[in-house]
LUMZA-533497 format. One record per residue (C-alpha): x, y, z; chain; residue number from 1. Coordinates in Angstrom, 1 decimal, always signed. Example, Ala and Ser with C-alpha at 12.3 -4.5 7.8 and 13.67 -1.06 7.14 Angstrom:
2
        x        y        z   marmar   dovo
    +12.3     -4.5     +7.8        A      1
    +13.7     -1.1     +7.1        A      2
# end
This chain:
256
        x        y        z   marmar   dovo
    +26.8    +60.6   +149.2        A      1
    +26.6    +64.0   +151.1        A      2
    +27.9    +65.1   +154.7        A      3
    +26.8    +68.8   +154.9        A      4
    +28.7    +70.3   +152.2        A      5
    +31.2    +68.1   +151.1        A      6
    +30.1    +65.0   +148.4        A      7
    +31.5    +62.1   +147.8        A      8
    +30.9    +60.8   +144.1        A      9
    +30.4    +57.1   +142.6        A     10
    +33.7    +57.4   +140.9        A     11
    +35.5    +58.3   +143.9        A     12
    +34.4    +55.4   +145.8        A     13
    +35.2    +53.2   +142.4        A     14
    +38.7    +54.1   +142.5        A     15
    +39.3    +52.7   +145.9        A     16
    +37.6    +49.5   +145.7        A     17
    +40.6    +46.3   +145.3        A     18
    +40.8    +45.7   +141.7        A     19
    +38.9    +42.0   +141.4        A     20
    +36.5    +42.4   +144.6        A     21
    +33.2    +41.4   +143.6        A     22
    +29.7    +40.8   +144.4        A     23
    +28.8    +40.8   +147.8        A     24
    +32.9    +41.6   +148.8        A     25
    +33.1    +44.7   +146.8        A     26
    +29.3    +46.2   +148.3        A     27
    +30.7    +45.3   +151.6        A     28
    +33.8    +47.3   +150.9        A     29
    +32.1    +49.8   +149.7        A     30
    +29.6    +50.5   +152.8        A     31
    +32.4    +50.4   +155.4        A     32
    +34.2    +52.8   +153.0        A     33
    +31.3    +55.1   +152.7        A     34
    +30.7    +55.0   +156.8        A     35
    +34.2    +55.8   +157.4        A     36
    +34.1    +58.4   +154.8        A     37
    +31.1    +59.7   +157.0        A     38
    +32.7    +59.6   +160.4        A     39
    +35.5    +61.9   +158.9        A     40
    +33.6    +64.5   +157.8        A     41
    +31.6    +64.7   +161.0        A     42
    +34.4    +64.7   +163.0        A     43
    +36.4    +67.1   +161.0        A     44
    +33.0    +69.5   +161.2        A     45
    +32.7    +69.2   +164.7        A     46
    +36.8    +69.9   +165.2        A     47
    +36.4    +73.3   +162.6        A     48
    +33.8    +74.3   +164.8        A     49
    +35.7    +74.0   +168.2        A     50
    +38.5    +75.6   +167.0        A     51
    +37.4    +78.3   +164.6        A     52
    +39.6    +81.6   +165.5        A     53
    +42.5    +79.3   +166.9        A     54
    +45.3    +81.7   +164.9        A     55
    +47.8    +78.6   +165.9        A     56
    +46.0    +76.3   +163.3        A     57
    +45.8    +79.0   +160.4        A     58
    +49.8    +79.7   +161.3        A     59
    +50.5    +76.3   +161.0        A     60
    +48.6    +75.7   +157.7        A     61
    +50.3    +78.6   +156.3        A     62
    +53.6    +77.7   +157.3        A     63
    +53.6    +73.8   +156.1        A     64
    +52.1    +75.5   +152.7        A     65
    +54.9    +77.7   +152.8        A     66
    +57.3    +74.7   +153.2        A     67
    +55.9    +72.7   +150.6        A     68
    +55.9    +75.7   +148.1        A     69
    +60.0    +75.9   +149.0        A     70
    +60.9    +72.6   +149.0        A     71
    +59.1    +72.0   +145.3        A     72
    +61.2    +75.3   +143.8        A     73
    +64.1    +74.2   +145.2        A     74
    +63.9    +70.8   +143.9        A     75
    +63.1    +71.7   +140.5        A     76
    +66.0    +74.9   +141.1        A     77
    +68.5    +71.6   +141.8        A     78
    +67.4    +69.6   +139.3        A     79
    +67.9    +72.2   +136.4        A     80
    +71.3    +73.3   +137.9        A     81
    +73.2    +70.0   +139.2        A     82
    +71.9    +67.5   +136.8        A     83
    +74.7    +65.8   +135.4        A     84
    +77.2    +68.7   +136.0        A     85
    +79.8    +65.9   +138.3        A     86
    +82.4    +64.9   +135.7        A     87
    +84.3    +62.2   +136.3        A     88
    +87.9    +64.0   +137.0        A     89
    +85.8    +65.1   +139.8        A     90
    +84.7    +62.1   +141.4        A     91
    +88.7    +60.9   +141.2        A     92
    +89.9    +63.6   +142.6        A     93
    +88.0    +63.4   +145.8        A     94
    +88.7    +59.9   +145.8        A     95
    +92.7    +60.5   +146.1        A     96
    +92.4    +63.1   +148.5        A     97
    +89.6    +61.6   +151.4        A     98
    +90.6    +58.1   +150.8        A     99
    +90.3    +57.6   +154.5        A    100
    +86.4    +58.1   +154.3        A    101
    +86.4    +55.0   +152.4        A    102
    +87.1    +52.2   +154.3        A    103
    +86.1    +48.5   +153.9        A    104
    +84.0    +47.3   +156.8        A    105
    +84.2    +44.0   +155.0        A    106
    +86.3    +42.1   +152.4        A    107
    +85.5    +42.3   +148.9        A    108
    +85.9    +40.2   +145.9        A    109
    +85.7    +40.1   +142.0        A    110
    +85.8    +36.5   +140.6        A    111
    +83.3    +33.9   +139.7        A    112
    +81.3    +31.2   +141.7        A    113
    +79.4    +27.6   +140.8        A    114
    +77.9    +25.0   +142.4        A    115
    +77.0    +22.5   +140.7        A    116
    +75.9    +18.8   +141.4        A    117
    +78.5    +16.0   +141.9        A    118
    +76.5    +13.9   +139.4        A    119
    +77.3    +16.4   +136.8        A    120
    +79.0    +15.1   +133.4        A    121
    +82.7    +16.7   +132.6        A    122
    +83.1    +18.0   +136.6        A    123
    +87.0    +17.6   +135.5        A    124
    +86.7    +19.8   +132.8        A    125
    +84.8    +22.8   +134.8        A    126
    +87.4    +23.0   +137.2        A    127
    +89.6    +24.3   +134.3        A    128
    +87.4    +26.8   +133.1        A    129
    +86.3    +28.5   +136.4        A    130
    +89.9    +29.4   +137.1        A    131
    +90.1    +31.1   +133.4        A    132
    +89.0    +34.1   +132.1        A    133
    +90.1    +33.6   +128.5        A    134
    +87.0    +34.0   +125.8        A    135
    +87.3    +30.9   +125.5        A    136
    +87.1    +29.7   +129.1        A    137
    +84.5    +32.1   +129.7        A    138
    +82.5    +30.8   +126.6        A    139
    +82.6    +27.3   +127.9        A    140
    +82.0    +28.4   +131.8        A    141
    +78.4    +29.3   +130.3        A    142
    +76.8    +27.1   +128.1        A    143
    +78.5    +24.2   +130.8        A    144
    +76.9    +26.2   +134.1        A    145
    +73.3    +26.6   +131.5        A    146
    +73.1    +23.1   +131.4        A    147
    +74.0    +21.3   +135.2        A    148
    +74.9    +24.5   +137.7        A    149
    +72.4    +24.9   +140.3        A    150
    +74.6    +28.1   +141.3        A    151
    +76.1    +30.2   +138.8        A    152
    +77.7    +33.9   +139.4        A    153
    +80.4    +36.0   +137.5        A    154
    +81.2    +39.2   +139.2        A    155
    +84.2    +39.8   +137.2        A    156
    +83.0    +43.5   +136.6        A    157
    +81.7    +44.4   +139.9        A    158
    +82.4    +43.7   +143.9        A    159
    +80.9    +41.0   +146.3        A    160
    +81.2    +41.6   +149.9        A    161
    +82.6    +38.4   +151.1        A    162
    +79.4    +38.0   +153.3        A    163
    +77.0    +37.8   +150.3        A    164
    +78.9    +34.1   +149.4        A    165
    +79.1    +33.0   +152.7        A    166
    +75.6    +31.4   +152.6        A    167
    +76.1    +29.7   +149.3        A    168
    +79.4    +28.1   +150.8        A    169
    +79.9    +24.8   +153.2        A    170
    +82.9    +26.8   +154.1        A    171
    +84.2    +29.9   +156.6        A    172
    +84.7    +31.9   +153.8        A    173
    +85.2    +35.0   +156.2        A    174
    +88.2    +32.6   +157.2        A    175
    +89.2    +32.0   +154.4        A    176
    +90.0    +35.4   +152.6        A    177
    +92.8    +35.7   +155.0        A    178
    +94.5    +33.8   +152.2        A    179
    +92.7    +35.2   +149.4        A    180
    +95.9    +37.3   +148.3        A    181
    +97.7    +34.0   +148.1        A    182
    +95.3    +31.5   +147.4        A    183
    +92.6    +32.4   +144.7        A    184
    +91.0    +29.3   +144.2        A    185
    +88.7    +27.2   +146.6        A    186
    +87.3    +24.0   +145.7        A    187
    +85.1    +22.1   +148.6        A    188
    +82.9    +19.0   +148.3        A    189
    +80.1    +18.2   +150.4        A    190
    +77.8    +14.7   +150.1        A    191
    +76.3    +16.6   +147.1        A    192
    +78.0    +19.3   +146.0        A    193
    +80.9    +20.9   +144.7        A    194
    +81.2    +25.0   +145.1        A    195
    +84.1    +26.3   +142.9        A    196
    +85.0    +29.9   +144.0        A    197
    +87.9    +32.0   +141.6        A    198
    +88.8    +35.3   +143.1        A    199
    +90.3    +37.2   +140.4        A    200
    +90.7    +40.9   +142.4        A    201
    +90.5    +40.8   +146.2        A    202
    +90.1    +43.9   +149.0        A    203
    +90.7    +42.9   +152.8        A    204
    +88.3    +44.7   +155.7        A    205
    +90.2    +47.4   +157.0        A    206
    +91.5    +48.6   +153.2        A    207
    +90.4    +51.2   +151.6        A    208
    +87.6    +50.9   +149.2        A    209
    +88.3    +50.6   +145.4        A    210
    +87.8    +53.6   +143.2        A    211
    +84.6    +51.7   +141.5        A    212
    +83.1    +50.8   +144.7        A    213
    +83.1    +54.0   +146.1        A    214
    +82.3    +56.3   +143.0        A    215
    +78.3    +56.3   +144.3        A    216
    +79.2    +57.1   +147.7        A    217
    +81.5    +59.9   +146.2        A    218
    +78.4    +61.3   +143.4        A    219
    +76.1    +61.1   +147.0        A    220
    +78.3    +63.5   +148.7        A    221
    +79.3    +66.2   +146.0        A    222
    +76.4    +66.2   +145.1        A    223
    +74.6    +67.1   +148.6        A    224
    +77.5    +69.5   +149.3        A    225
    +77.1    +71.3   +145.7        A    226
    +73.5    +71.2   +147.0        A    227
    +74.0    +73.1   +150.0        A    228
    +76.1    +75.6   +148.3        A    229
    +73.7    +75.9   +145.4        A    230
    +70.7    +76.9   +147.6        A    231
    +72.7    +79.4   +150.2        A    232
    +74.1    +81.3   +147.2        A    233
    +70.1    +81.4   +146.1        A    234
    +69.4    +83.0   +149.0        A    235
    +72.4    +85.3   +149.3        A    236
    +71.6    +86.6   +145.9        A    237
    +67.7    +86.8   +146.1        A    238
    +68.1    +89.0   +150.1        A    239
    +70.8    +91.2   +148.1        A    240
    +68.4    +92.1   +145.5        A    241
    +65.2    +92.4   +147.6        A    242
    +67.6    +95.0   +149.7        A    243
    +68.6    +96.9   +146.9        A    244
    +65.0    +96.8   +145.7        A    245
    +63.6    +98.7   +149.1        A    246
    +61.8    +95.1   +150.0        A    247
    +63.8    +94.5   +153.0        A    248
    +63.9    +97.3   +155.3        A    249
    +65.5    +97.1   +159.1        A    250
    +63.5    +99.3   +161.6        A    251
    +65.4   +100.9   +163.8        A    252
    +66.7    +99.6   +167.6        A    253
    +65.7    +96.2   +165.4        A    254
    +68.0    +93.2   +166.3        A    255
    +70.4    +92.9   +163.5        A    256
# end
């Protein structure tokens, strides 16, 4: 298909066609494709036309190529320079000295949580193991959740804001972790279920934010910061040497 000079090929038009349209689908697709296509180019053609000579659209082009042409040096400039250059010694120091940017807008927890059906076999014996973290405990916890759990999570290595188990509970948990320095496990039966909760490590809202918790948040802002530095001493260096090279040059009366 042709509008004046540009061309639209069959392979074009096969590449946007949904993949399994066929039949009479796929040559519908294809003709309101093709019309669109059409209206485009007639009304880009009749746009160029009206405002050929308008300097403001050639500025504009130039600058957002300009822009483009910046942005992809100086991401390839920051990934060859920063990449992996944040050791961890770093990322703790920070940590100890801005501790109050890291504050907990919520509770968090470490620990384990199951629910499981009332009908299950040995409900005696799981309320043993969710409340220890021995091997063996842990071993058993498993293969017993495997078999009859209907929920089973262990976030022993990482932590759960207090909200994200507040819909698996029959429970205020957000009540309840007032206690949670105290009182680590909760047990609660409804006409169904019982929801075992262990909390083996506990934060209150208002705390700050464990070390492991805010390590992202820590990389994220280093990071941006070493980023920002990175690029203006680009530029500082690059203006002194096109100075010293003679391809900067002030006029004089210029504005400084």
């Amino acid at each position: 298909m042709q509008v004046g000079n540009a061309y639209l090929y069959r392979d074009d038009l096969t590449k946007v066609i949904p993949y399994g349209l066929t039949g009479e689908d796929s040559v519908r697709f294809a003709m309101d494709y093709m019309r669109k296509w059409a209206e485009e180019q007639v009304l880009y053609e009749k746009a160029e036309h009206n405002v050929r000579g308008d300097g403001r659209i050639e500025r504009m082009v130039a600058d957002y190529r300009r822009m483009l042409i910046m942005n992809d040096y100086e991401r390839k400039l920051l990934k060859q320079q920063l990449e992996g250059t944040i050791s961890e010694g770093e990322l703790m120091q920070y940590y100890e000295d801005n501790k109050q940017l890291f504050i907990l807008e919520e509770s968090v927890v470490k620990g384990v949580f199951v629910k499981a059906p009332l009908v299950s076999p040995d409900l005696k014996e799981l309320k043993k193991y969710y409340k220890d973290k021995s091997d063996e405990a842990l071993e058993n916890l498993e293969k017993y959740a495997f078999r009859n759990a209907v929920i089973y999570e262990m976030f022993y290595d990482y932590w759960m804001p207090v909200s994200e188990l507040e819909g698996k509970f029959v429970v205020n948990l957000a009540e309840l972790s007032e206690n949670f320095d105290t009182e680590r496990d909760v047990e609660v039966e409804d006409s169904e279920s019982c929801y075992l909760l262990h909390i083996e490590e506990f934060v209150p809202k208002g705390e700050v934010k464990p070390y492991d918790l805010a390590k992202l948040e820590i990389m994220d802002l280093l990071a941006n910061k070493r980023k920002v530095e990175l690029m203006q001493n680009v530029k500082n260096d690059l203006y002194k040497q096109s100075l010293e090279k003679g391809r900067i040059i002030y006029y004089e009366n210029e504005a400084m």
